[in-house]
Biotite code that builds the C-alpha atoms (Angstrom):
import biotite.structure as struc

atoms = struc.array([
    struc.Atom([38.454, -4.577, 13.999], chain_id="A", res_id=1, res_name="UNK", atom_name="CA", element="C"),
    struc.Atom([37.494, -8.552, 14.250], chain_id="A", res_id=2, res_name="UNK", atom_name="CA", element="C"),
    struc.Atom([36.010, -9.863, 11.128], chain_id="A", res_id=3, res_name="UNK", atom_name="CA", element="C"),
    struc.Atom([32.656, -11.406, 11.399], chain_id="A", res_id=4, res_name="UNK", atom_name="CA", element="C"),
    struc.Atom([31.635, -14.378, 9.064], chain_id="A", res_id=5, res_name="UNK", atom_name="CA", element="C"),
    struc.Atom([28.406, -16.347, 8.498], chain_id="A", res_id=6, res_name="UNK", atom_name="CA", element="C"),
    struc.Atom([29.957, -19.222, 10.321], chain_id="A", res_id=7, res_name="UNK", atom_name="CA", element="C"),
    struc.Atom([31.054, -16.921, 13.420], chain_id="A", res_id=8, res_name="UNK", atom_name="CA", element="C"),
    struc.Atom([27.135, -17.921, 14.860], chain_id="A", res_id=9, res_name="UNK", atom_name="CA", element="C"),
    struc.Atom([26.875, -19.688, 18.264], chain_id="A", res_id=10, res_name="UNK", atom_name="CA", element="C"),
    struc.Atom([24.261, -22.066, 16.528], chain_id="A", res_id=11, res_name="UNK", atom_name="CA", element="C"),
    struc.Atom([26.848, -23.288, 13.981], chain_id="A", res_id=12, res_name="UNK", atom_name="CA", element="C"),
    struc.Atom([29.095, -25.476, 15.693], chain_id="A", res_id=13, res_name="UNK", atom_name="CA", element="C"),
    struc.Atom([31.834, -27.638, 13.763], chain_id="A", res_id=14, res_name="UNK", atom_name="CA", element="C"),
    struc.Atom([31.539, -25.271, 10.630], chain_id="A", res_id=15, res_name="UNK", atom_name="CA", element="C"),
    struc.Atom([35.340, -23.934, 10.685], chain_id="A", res_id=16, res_name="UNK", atom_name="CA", element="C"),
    struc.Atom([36.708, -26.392, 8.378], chain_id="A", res_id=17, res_name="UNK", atom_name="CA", element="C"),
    struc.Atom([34.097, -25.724, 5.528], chain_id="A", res_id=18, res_name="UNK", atom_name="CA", element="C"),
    struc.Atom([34.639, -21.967, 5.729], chain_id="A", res_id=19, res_name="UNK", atom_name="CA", element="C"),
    struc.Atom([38.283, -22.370, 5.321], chain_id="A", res_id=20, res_name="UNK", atom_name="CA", element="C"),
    struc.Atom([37.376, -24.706, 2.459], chain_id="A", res_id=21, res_name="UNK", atom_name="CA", element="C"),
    struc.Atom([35.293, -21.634, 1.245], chain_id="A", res_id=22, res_name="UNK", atom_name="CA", element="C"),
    struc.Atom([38.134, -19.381, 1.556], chain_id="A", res_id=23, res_name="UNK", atom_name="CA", element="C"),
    struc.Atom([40.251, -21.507, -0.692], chain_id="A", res_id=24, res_name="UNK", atom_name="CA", element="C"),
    struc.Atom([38.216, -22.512, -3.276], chain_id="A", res_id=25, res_name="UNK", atom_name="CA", element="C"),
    struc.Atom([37.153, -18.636, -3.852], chain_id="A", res_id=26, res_name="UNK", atom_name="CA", element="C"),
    struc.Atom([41.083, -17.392, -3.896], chain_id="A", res_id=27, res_name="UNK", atom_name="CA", element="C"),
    struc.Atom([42.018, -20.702, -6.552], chain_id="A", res_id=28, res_name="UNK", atom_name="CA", element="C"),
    struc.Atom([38.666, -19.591, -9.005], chain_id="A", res_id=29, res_name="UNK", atom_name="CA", element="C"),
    struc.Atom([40.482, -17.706, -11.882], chain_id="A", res_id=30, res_name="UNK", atom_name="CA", element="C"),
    struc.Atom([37.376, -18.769, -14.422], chain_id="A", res_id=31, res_name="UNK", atom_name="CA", element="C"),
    struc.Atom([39.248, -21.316, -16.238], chain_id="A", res_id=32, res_name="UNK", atom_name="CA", element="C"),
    struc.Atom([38.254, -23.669, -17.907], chain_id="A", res_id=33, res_name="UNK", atom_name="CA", element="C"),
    struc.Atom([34.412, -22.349, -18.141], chain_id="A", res_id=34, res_name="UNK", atom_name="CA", element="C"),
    struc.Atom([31.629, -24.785, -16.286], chain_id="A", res_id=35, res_name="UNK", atom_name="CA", element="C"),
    struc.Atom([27.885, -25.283, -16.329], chain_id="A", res_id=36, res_name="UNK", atom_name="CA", element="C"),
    struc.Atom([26.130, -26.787, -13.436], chain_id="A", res_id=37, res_name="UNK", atom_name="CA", element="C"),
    struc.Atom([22.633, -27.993, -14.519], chain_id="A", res_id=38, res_name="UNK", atom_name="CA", element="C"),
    struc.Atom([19.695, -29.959, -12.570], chain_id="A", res_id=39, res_name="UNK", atom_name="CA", element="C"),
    struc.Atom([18.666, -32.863, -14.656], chain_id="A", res_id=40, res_name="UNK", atom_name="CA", element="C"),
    struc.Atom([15.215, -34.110, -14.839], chain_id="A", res_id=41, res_name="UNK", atom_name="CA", element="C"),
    struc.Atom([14.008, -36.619, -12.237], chain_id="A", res_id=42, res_name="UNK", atom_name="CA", element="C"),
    struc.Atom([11.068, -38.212, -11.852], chain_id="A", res_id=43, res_name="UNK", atom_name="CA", element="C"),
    struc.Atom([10.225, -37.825, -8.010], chain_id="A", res_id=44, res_name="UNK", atom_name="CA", element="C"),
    struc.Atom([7.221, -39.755, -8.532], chain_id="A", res_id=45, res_name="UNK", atom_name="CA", element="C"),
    struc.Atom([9.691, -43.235, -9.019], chain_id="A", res_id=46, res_name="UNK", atom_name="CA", element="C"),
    struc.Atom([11.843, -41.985, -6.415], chain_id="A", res_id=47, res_name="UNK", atom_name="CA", element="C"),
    struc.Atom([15.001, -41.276, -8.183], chain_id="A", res_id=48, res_name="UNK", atom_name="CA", element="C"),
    struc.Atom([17.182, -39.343, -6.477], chain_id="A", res_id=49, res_name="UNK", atom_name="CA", element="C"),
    struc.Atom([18.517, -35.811, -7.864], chain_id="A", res_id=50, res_name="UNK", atom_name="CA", element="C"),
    struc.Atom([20.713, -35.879, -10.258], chain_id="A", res_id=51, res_name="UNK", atom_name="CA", element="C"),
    struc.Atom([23.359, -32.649, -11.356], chain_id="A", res_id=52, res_name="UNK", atom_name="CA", element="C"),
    struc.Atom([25.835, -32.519, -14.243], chain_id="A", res_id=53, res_name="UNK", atom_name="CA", element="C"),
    struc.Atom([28.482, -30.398, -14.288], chain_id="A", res_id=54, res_name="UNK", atom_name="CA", element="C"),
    struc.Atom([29.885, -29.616, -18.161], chain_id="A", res_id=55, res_name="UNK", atom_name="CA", element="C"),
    struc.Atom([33.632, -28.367, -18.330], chain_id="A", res_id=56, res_name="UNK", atom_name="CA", element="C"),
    struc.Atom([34.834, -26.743, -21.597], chain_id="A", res_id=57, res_name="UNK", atom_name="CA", element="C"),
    struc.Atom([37.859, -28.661, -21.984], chain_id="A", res_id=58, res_name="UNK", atom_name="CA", element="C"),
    struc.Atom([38.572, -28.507, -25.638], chain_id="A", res_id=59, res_name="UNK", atom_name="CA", element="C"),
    struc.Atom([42.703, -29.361, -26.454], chain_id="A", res_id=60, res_name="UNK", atom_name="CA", element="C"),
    struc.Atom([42.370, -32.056, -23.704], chain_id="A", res_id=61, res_name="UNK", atom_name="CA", element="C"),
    struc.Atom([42.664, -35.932, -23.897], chain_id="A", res_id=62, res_name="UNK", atom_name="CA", element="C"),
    struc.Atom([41.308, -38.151, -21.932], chain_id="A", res_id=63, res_name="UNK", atom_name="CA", element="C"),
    struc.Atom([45.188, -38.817, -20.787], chain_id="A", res_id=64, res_name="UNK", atom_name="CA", element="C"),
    struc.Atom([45.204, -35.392, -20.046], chain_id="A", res_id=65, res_name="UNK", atom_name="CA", element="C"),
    struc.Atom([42.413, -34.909, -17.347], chain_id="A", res_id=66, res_name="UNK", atom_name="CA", element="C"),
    struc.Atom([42.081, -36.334, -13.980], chain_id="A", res_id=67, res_name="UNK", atom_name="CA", element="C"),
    struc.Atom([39.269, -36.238, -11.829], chain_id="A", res_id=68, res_name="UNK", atom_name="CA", element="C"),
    struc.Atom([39.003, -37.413, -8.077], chain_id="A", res_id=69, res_name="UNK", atom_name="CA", element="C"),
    struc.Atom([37.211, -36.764, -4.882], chain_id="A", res_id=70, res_name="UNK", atom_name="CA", element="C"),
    struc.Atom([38.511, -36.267, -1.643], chain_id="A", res_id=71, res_name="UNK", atom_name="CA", element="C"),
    struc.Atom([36.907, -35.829, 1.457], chain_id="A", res_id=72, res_name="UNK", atom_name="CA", element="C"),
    struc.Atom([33.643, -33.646, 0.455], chain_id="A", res_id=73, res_name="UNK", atom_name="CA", element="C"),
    struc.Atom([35.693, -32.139, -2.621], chain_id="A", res_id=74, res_name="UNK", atom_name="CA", element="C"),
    struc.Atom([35.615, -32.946, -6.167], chain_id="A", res_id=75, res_name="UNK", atom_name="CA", element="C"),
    struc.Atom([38.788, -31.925, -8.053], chain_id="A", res_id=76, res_name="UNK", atom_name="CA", element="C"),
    struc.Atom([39.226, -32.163, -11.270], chain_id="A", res_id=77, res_name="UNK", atom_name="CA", element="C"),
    struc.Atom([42.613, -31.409, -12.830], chain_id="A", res_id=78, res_name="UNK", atom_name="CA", element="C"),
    struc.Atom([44.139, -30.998, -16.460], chain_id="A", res_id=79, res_name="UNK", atom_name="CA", element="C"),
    struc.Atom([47.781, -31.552, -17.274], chain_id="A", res_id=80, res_name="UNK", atom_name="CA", element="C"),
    struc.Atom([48.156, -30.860, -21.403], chain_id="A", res_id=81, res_name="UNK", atom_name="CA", element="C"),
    struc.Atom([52.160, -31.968, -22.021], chain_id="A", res_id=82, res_name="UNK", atom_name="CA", element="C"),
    struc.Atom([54.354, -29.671, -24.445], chain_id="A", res_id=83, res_name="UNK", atom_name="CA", element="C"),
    struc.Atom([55.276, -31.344, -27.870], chain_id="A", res_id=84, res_name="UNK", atom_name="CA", element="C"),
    struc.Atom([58.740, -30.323, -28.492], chain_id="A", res_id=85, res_name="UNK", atom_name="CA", element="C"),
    struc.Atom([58.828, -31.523, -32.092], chain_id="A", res_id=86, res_name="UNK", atom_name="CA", element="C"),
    struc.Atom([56.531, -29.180, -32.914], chain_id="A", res_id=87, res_name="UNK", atom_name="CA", element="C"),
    struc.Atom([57.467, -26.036, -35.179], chain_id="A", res_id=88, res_name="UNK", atom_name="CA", element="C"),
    struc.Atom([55.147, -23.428, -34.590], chain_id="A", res_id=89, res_name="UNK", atom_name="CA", element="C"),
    struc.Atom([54.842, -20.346, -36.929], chain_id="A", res_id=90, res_name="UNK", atom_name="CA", element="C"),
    struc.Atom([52.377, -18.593, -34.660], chain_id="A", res_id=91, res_name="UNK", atom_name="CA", element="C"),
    struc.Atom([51.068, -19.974, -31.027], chain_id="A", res_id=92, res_name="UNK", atom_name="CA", element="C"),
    struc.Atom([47.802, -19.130, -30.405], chain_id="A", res_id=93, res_name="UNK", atom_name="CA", element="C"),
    struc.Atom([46.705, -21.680, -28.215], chain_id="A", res_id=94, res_name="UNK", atom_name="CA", element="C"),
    struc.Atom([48.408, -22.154, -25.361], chain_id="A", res_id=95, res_name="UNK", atom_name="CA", element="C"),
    struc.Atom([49.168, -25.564, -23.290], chain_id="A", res_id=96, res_name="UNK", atom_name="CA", element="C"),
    struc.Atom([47.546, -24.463, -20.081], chain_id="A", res_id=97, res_name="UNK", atom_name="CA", element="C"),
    struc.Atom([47.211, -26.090, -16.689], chain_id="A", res_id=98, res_name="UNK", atom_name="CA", element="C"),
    struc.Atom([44.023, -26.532, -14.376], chain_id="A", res_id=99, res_name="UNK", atom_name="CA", element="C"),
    struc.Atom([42.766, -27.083, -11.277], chain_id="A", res_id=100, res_name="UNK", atom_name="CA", element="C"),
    struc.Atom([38.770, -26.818, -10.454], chain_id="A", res_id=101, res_name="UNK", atom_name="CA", element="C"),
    struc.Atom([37.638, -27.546, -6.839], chain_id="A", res_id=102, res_name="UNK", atom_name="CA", element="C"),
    struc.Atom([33.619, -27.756, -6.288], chain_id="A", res_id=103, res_name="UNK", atom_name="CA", element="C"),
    struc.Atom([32.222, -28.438, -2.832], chain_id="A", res_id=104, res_name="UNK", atom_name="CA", element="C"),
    struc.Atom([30.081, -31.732, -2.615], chain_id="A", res_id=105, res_name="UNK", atom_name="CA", element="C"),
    struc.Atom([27.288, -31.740, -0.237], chain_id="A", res_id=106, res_name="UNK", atom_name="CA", element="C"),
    struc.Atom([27.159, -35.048, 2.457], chain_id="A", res_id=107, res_name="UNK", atom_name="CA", element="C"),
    struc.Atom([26.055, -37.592, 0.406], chain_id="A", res_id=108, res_name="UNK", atom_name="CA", element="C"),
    struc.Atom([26.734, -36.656, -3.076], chain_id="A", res_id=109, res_name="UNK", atom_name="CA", element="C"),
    struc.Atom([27.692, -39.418, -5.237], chain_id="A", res_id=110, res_name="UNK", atom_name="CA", element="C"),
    struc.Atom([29.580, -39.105, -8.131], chain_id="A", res_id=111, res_name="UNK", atom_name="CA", element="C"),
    struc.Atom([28.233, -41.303, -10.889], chain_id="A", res_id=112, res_name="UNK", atom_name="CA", element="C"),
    struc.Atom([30.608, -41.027, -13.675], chain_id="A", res_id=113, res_name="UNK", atom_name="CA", element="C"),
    struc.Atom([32.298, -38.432, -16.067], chain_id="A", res_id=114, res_name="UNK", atom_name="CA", element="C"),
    struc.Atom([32.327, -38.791, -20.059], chain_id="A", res_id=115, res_name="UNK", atom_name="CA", element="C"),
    struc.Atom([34.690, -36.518, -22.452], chain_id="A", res_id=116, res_name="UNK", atom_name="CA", element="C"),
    struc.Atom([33.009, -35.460, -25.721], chain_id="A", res_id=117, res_name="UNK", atom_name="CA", element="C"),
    struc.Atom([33.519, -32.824, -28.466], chain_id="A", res_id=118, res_name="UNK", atom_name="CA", element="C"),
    struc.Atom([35.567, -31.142, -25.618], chain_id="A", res_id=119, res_name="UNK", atom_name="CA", element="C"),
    struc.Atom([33.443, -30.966, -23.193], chain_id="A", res_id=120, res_name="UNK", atom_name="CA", element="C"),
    struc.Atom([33.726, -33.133, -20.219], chain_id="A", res_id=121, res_name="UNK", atom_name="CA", element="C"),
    struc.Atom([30.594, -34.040, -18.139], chain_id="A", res_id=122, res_name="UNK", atom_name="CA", element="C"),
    struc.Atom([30.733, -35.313, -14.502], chain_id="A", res_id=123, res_name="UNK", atom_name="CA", element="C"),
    struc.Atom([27.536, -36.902, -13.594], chain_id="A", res_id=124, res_name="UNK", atom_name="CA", element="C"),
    struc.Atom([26.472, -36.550, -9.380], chain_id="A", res_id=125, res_name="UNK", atom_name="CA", element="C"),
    struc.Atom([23.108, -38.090, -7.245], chain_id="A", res_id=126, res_name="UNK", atom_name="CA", element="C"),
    struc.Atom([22.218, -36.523, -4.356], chain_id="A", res_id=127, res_name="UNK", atom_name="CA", element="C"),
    struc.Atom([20.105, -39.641, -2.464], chain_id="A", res_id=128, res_name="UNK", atom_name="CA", element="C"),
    struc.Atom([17.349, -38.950, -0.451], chain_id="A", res_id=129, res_name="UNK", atom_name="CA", element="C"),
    struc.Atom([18.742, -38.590, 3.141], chain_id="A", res_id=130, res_name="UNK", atom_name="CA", element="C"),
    struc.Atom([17.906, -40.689, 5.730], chain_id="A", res_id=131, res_name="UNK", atom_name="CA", element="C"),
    struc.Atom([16.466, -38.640, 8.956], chain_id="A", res_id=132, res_name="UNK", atom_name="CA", element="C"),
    struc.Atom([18.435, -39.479, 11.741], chain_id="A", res_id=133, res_name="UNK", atom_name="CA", element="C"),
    struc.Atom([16.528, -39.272, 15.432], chain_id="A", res_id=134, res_name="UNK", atom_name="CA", element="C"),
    struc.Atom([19.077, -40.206, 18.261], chain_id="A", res_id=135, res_name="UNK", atom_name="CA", element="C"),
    struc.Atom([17.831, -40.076, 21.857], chain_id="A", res_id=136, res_name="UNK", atom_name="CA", element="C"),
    struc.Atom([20.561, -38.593, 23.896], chain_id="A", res_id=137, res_name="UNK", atom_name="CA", element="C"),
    struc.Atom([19.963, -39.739, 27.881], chain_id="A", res_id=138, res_name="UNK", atom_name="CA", element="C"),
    struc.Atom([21.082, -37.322, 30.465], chain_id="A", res_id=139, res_name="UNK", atom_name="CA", element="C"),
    struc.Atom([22.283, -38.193, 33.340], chain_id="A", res_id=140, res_name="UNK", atom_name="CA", element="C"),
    struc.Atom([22.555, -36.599, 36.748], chain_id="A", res_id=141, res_name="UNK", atom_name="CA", element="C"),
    struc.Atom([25.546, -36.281, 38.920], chain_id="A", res_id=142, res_name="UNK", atom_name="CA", element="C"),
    struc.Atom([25.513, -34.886, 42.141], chain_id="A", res_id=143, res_name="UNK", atom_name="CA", element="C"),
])
């Protein structure tokens, strides 16, 4: 039995690599570190463009600690906490735990900065108003 997908229309064309992306990022979610995503205010009348923050609960983390990039359409941001071996511990509750968080960008998202506060760690992103595209394709006849 084939497997059908959303991408598997005619009318999508090109749309394999993002549905593989899809496919990964869905098998790597395990939950951690918890994230909001949240729309912040814009004033269309001025013309700003939309703006989104996403807030990861990264308490235990440095700024050493956390690393955030973007690659192709992708915005990865990882956290490496390094074991203290001096340390003693009577009871280990917390543990020194790696992550990985992948979020899909849509074209054109720009990401504006990232602060770390009171362990949480806020990555900024504009979406600017696309620019409609008209291209006049000539045909041509061959006989």
């Amino acid at each position: 039995m084939s497997r059908t997908t959303p991408f598997a229309s005619p009318l999508l064309l090109g749309f394999d690599t993002m549905e593989k992306t899809l496919e990964r990022i869905s098998k790597a979610s395990d939950g951690y570190p918890p994230y909001n995503i949240e729309r912040m205010r814009a004033d269309r009348v001025s013309g700003e463009p939309e703006r989104l923050r996403i807030t990861l609960a990264v308490a235990g983390f440095s700024e050493n600690e956390l690393d955030i990039t973007t690659e192709e359409n992708q915005l990865l941001i990882r956290g490496r906490q390094v074991e203290h071996e001096e340390r003693d511990y009577l009871y280990r509750g917390i543990a020194a735990r790696q992550f990985q968080r992948v979020f899909v960008l849509a074209d054109g998202m720009q990401v504006l900065g990232a602060v770390l506060k009171n362990g949480l760690l806020s990555v900024d992103l504009i979406r600017p108003e696309a620019d409609r595209m008209v291209k006049k394709i000539n045909i041509s006849v061959s006989q």
